[in-house]
N, C-alpha and C positions, 0 to 999 in steps of 0.2 A: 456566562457560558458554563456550562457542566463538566467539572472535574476530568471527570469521568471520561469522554469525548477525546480528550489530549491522550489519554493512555492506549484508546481503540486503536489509533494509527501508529507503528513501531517507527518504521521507516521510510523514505521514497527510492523506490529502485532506479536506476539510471543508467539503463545500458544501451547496446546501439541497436539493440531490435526493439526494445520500448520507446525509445525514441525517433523512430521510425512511426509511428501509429499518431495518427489524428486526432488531436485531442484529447487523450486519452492517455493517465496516466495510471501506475505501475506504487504500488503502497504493498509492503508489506505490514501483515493485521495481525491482530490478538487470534486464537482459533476459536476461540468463540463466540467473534464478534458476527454480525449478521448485516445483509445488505442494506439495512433500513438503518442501522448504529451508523455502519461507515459511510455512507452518505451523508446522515445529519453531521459527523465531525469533519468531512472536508468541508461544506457548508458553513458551518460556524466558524472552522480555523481559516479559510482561505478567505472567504466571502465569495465565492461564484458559486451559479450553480450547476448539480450534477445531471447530466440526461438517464444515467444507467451505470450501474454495479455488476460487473463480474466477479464471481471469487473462483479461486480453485483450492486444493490441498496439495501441495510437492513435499515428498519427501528428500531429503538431502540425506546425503550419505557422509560421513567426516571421516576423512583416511586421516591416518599418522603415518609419516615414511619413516621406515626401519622398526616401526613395530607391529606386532600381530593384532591391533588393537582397530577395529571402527564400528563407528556409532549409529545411528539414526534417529534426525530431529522431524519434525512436520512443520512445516511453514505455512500461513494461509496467505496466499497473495490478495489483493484487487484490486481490477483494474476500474478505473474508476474516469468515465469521460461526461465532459463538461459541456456544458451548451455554449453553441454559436458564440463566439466574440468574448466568451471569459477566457480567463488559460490562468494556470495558478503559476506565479510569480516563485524563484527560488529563494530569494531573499528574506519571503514571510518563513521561510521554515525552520530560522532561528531563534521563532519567537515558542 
């Protein structure tokens, strides 16, 4: 497996409106990874396969309370849903 592939995918998001969705999970990405990278790395790190790559860009805003101080990062999400009868397992994602 390529290096490279583990670093595309940051993290998995798990919230209760993502979790709500069919098959279909929620990765936050490198930004400038691309639909064709984070496919092949859920592929190779989960072993199922993908039907379709969404990405977006969100901005996040980082308050501090009680200072005058906030920030702005970019996040790239994707969502990332899987064919019939795979589902990625939470337990692989310690590896």
């Amino acid at each position: 497996m390529n290096p490279s592939l583990r670093k595309v995918l940051k993290k998995l998001i798990v919230t209760e409106k993502t979790a709500q969705l069919d098959r279909t999970y929620t990765f936050e990405v490198e930004t400038t990874a691309t639909k064709k990278t984070v496919k092949s790395a859920v592929e190779a790190l989960f072993n199922v396969g993908v039907e379709n790559v969404r990405t977006c860009i969100a901005k996040i805003t980082v308050r501090h309370p009680g200072r005058k101080h906030t920030s702005q990062k970019l996040m790239k999400k994707a969502f990332v849903k899987v064919l019939p009868g795979h589902e990625i397992l939470l337990e692989n994602l310690d590896k």
